[in-house]
N, C-alpha and C positions, 0 to 999 in steps of 0.2 A: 126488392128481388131482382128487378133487371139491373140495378148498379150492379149489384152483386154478382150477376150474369155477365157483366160488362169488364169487370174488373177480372175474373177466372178465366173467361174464356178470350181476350182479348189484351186487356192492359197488360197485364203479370207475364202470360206467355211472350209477349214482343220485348218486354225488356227485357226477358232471361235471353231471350236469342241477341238484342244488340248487347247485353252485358259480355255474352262470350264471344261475339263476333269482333268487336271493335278493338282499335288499335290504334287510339286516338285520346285516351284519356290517362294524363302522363300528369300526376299530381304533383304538384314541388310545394315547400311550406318552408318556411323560415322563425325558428321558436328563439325568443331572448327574453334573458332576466339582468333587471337593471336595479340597484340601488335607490329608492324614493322614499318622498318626501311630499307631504302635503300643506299648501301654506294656503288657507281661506278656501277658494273655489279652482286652485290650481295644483296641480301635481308638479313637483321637480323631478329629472330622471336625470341619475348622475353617472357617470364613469366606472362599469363593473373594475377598472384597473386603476383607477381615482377617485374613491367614494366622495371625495370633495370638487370634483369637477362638473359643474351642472352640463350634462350635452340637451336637455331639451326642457320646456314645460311646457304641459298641457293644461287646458285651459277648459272649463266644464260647466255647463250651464248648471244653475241652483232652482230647486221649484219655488214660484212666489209664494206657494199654501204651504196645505201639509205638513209634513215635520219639517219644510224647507231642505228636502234631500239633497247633496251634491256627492258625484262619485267620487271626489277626494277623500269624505267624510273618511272614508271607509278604508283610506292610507293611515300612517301613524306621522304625529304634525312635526314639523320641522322642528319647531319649540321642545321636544323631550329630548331631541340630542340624540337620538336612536335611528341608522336608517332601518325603512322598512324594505320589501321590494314588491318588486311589479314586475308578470308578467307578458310581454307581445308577442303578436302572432302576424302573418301574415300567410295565407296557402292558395291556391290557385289552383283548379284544375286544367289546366295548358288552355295555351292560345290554338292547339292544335282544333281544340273541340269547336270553334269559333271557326273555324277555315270551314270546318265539316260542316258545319252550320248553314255559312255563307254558299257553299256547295246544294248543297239539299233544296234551296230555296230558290236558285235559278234553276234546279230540275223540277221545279214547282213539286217535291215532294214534302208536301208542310205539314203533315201530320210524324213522318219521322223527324222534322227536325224540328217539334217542339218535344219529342222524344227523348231525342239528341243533348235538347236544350236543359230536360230535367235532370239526365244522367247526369252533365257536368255540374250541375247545381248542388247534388245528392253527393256528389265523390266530393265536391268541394267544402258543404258544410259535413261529411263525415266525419274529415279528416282534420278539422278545428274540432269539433271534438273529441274527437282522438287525442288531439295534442294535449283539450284543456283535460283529458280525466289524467294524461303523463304528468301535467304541473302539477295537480291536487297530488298523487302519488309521489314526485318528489320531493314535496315543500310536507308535506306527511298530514295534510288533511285527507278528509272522510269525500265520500264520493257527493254527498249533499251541497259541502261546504263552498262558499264563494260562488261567483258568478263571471261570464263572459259576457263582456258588452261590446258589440260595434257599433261605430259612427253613422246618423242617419238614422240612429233610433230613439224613440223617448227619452232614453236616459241621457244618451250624447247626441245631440243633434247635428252637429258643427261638423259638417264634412269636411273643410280647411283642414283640422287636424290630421287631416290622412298624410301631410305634407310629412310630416313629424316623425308619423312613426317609418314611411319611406326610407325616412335619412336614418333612424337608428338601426332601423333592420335591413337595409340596403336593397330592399325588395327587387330593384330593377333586376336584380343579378339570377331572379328566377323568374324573369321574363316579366314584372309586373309594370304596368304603367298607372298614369294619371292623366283624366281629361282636365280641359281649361275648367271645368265645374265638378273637380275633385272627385270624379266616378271614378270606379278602380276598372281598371281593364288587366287581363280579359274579363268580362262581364262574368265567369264563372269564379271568381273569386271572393276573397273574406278577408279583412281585416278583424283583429279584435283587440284589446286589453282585457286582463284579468286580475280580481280581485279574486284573494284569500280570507279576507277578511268573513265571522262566522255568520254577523247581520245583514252579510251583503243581498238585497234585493234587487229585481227588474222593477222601476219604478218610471213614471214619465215628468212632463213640468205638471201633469195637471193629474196624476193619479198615483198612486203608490206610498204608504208610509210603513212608520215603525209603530208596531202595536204591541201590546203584551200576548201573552198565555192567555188571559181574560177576557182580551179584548177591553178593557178598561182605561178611558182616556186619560185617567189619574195616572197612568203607567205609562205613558208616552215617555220615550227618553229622549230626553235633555244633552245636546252635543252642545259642549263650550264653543264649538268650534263653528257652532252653526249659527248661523244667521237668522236674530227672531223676531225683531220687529223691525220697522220700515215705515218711512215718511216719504213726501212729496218735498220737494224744495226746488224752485223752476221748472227744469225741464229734467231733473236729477231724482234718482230712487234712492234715497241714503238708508242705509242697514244697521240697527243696532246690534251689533256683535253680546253674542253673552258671555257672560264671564263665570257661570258656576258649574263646577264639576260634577263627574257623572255623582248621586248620592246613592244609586240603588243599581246594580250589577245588570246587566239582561241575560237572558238566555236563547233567547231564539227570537226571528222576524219572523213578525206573517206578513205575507203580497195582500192587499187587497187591492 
């Protein structure tokens, strides 16, 4: 009851006054679709104006369990001769809100500027998804379908790659930078990639697989392409690759 009290009379009114007061939240985004290609645990991203010119690969961690996920999975392999595509993101809600920030906090006013600090947070991850239900619409999937991942999270860990998609989507050119330790500035920003794909899950190294309708472990599917057993040899994890195709169709993932 006092949250509740706390939230009506208090949270809700002050952002509606800094939503309409402010003139400091200046969002820019940058959407690209590129040509790919998944080879084992790497994506290839190639030349929308030479499907044969690799400009990047990404590189993606695989769970040691589980159904041994990796987000390439969820690309079409290089091996069918078919590209698939892929698309990135990049949006920011301005370096401005960051000045205002820095402002707020030598006026020792620190409850507006962690205010300050959700607004840009909210306009920043709005506007990624925004962009990701524009992809589903025009690649002519269903609002369900596929998923956005950023770097830094379960699925993709490896912040390095932020370096990658920088250079394909030219980020800096809507003000976006990189620390020495691959943070994106301004701090109100998002990176993402997006899959299309219909089984795509949020999965981590240590949670998430592919399960049937049933939930029956008999109905785990089986990716050729994925990696299923594994030995020790020195200091080396060597992976036996499998070799047998899908035998039974899926219809849908569940998260668990």
């Amino acid at each position: 009851e006092e949250w509740r009290r706390l939230l009506d009379d208090d949270f809700r009114p002050r952002l509606a006054r800094m939503w309409r007061e402010q003139d400091y939240l200046r969002p820019r985004a940058v959407l690209g679709y590129f040509p790919c290609n998944s080879v084992g645990n790497e994506l290839i991203v190639f030349d929308p104006e030479d499907s044969d010119r690799e400009l990047e690969r990404f590189v993606f961690a695989r769970q040691p369990g589980h159904d041994r996920l990796c987000l390439a999975d969820f690309y079409r392999p290089l091996e069918t001769g078919e590209r698939d595509v892929v698309a990135l993101q990049v949006v920011t809600a301005g370096s401005e809100v960051t000045d205002v920030m820095a402002q707020l906090e030598r006026d020792g006013e620190f409850a507006e500027q962690l205010f300050t600090h959700g607004l840009g947070v909210q306009v920043a991850e709005g506007m990624a998804e925004w962009l990701h239900a524009e992809v589903r619409r025009e690649l002519g999937v269903g609002p369900d379908q596929g998923r956005r991942y950023s770097w830094g999270y379960p699925a993709v860990p490896e912040q390095s790659e932020h370096e990658k998609v920088y250079r394909l989507l030219d980020a800096p050119a809507i003000g976006m930078t990189l620390t020495g330790g691959y943070a994106v500035e301004p701090e109100q920003s998002t990176l993402a990639i997006i899959t299309h794909h219909p089984q795509a899950i949020y999965f981590g190294m240590k949670s998430g697989r592919l399960i049937s309708r049933e939930k029956s472990g008999d109905a785990l599917i089986h990716d050729p392409r994925r990696r299923r057993g594994s030995r020790v040899e020195g200091e080396q994890i060597l992976f036996d690759d499998g070799d047998e195709a899908y035998e039974e169709s899926r219809e849908e993932a569940v998260e668990v």
